[in-house]
N, C-alpha and C positions, 0 to 999 in steps of 0.2 A: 504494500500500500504506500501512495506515495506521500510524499513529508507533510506535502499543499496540495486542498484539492479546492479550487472556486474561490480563493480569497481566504481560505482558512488553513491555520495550523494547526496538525493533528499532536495531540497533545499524548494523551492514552486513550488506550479503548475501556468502554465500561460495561458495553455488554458486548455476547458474541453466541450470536442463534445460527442456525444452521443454514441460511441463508442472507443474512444480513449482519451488520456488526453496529455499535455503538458507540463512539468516541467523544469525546470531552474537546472540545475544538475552541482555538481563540480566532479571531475574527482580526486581520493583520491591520484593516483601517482604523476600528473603534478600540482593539484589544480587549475586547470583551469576551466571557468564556460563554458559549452556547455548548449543544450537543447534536452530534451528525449521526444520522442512521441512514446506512449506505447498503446497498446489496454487495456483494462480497462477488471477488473480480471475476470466481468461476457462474456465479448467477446475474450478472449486470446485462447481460443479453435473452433471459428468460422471460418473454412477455406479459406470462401470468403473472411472473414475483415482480416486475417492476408496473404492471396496472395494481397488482395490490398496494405496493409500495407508493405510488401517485394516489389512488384512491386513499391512503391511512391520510397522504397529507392534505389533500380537498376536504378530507371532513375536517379536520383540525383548523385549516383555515377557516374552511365555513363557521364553526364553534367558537364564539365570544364569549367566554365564561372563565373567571378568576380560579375557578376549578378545574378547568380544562386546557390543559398542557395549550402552549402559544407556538405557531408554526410561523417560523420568520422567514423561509426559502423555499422553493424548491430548486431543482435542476432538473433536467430531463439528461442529461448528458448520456452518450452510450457508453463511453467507459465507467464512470462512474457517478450514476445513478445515486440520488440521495433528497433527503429535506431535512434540514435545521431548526431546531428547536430550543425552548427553556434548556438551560442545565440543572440539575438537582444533584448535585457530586453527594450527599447520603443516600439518592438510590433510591428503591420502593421497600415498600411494605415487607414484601417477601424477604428484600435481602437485607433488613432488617430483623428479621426472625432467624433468619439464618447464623445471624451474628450474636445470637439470642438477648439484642434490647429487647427482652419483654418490660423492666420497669418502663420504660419512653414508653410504649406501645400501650401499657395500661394506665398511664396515668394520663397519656393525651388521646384512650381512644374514642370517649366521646364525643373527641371535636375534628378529628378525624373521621368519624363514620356519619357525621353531619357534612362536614364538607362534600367526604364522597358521594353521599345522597342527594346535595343539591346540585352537583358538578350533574352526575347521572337524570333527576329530575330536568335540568337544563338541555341535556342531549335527548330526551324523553321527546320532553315539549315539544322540540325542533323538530320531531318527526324520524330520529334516529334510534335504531336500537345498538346498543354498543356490542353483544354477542360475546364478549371475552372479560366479564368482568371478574378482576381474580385479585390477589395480594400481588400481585405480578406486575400490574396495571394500575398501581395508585403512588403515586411518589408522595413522599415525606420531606421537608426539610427540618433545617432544626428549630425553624422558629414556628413549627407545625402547621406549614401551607399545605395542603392538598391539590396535586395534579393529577386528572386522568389521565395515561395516555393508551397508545395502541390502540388503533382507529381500523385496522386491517382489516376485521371482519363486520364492523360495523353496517346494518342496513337499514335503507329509507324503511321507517313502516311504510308508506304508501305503495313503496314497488312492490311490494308484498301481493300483486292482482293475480289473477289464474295465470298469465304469462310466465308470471316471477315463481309461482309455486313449480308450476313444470320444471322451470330452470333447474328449482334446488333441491328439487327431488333427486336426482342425478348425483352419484359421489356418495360419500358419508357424510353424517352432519360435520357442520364444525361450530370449533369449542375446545373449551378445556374438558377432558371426563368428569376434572373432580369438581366441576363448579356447573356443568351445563345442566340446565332444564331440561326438564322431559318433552316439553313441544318444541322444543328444538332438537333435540337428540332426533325422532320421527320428521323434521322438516316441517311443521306444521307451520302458517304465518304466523310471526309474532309483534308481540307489542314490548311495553316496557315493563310487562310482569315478568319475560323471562331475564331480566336484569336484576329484576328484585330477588328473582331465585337466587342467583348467582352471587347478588349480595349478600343474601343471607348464607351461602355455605362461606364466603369470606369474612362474615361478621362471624360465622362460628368456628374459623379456624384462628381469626385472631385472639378469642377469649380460650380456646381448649387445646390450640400449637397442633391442632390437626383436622382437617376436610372432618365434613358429615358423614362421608362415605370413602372404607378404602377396599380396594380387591387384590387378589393374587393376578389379574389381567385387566387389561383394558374392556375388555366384553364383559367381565364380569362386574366389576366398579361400574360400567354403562346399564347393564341391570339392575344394581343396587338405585342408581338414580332415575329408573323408570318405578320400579315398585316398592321400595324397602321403606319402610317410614326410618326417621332419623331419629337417635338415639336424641335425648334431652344434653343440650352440652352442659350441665350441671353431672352428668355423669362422668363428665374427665374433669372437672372444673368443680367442685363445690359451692365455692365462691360467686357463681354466677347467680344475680338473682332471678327469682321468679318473669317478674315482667321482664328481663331482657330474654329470660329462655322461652317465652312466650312469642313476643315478636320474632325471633328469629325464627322458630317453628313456624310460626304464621308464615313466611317468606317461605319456608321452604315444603309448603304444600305442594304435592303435585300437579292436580288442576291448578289451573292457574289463576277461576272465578274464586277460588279459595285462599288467595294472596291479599293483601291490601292493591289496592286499588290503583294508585301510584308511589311514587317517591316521595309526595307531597303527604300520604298517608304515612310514611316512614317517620318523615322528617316530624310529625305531629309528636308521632310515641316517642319520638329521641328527645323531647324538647324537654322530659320531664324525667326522663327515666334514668335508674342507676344501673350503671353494669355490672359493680361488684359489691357483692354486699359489706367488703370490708370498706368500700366509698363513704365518705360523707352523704348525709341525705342533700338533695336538689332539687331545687327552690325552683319553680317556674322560670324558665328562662329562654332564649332567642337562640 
C-alpha cells in the first residue's frame, strides 16, 4: 500500500476485513487525522465490493446525524478505491470488550445505548434500515460520543417493493448470525424492527460479554435465532435489572409486531430506566 493515497498520509491501519482495510490517515493540507477505508489492492477491481463500498459511503453522506459517523470523501479511483471519514482512534464497542473496559462500558452504557438508538431512530426515519447492527458498528470515544458506522448492507425500506423482494431472495440472507433477525434471516421486507432486534442482542451482549444466542455452527446459531427464545440476560449477569431484562426481551421477540414499535419506543424506556441494579436510582431525564 502506498505511503499517499489522494492527498492523505497513511499513518497505520486500524482495521483489516477481508476485503477492505482501515487506516488512521492525516490529510497533508489541513493535517488533520480522519480515517480511510479502502478495498484492498487484490479486491479494488471487484465490482460488487466497490458498488458496496460506494453504496456504505452514499448513505453516510446522505445521513446528517451527530450519531452517525460523517463521510468527508469519496474517490472512485480504480486502483485505489476508498471514502474518508471521522476518526475515533479508541475504536468501537466490540474492540472495547475485547480489551475488557467493561468499567467505561458500564458506567457510560446508558448514554451510549441512547445515542445508539437515536443515531438508529434517525437512519429509521430517513427510510433506511441499517441491517448490521452489532458492537462492531458503534464507535466510542473517550468523551462518550457515539458513531454508527458501516452502511454496507444498509437498505431503503421503500425498495423493499415485489421487484426488491425477488432481488433478495437470491443468495443467503445477510447479516451478522449473532445479531440478525429472523425476517431477515428468510428475506422477508423489513422495516426498522429488524434493527431493534439486532439492538437488543447488542444491548444484551454489552451487559452479559456475550450474544443471546451461541452455536457449535453457523446453521445452527441461525436456528437458534429463528426459534429458540433467549435466555433472560440476568442469567449470566445478576446485576441486571428487571426492567432492563425486560426491554431487551421485548426487542428480541421474534415476530416483529411483538417488538416496540420504533426507536423512539426504545428511546422512551431508556429515559428512565436502570441497567444495573448496583446503579444509582434515575430521576426522569432527557
Amino acid at each position: 500500500m502506498a505511503e499517499e493515497i489522494n492527498g492523505y498520509k497513511l499513518v497505520k491501519m486500524v482495521g483489516n476485513g477481508a476485503n477492505s482495510q482501515v487506516y488512521e490517515v492525516v490529510q497533508l493540507t489541513s493535517h488533520r487525522h480522519f480515517a480511510m477505508k479502502i478495498l484492498t489492492k487484490e479486491k479494488a477491481n471487484d465490482r460488487r465490493l466497490r458498488d458496496m463500498l460506494f453504496h456504505e459511503a452514499a448513505v453516510g453522506i446522505e445521513m446528517t446525524h451527530q450519531n452517525v459517523i460523517k463521510i468527508i470523501d469519496v474517490s472512485k479511483s480504480k486502483e485505489t478505491p476508498h471514502f474518508i471519514m471521522e476518526f475515533f482512534p479508541a475504536g468501537s464497542l466490540k474492540q472495547r470488550m475485547m480489551r475488557k473496559e467493561f468499567d467505561f462500558i458500564k458506567k457510560n452504557l446508558v448514554s451510549i445505548l441512547k445515542q445508539a438508538a437515536t443515531g438508529l431512530a434517525y437512519m429509521n426515519a430517513s427510510g433506511w434500515v441499517h441491517r448490521d447492527v452489532k458492537p462492531d458498528n458503534f464507535l466510542v470515544n473517550a468523551s462518550v460520543e457515539v458513531r454508527i458506522i458501516d452502511f454496507a448492507l444498509a437498505q431503503r425500506v421503500r425498495a423493499l417493493s415485489f421487484l426488491g423482494r425477488l432481488f433478495h431472495r437470491k443468495g443467503q440472507a445477510q447479516g451478522t448470525p449473532s445479531y440478525i433477525a429472523p425476517e431477515q434471516l428468510i428475506r422477508k421486507p423489513l422495516d426498522g424492527r429488524a434493527d431493534i432486534y439486532a439492538f437488543g442482542a447488542t444491548a444484551y451482549e454489552l451487559v452479559c460479554n456475550r450474544p443471546p444466542f451461541r452455536g457449535s455452527s453457523p446453521s445452527e446459531l441461525l436456528q437458534k435465532q429463528m426459534y429458540e427464545k433467549p435466555a433472560t440476560p440476568q442469567m449470566y449477569n445478576p446485576d441486571v435489572t428487571d426492567e432492563f431484562a425486560k426491554l431487551v426481551l421485548h426487542m428480541l421477540q421474534k415476530k416483529k409486531e411483538d417488538r416496540p414499535a420504533s426507536f423512539h419506543e426504545v428511546l422512551m424506556a431508556l429515559k428512565t430506566i436502570r441497567v444495573f441494579k448496583s446503579d444509582p436510582p434515575r430521576a426522569s431525564a432527557s
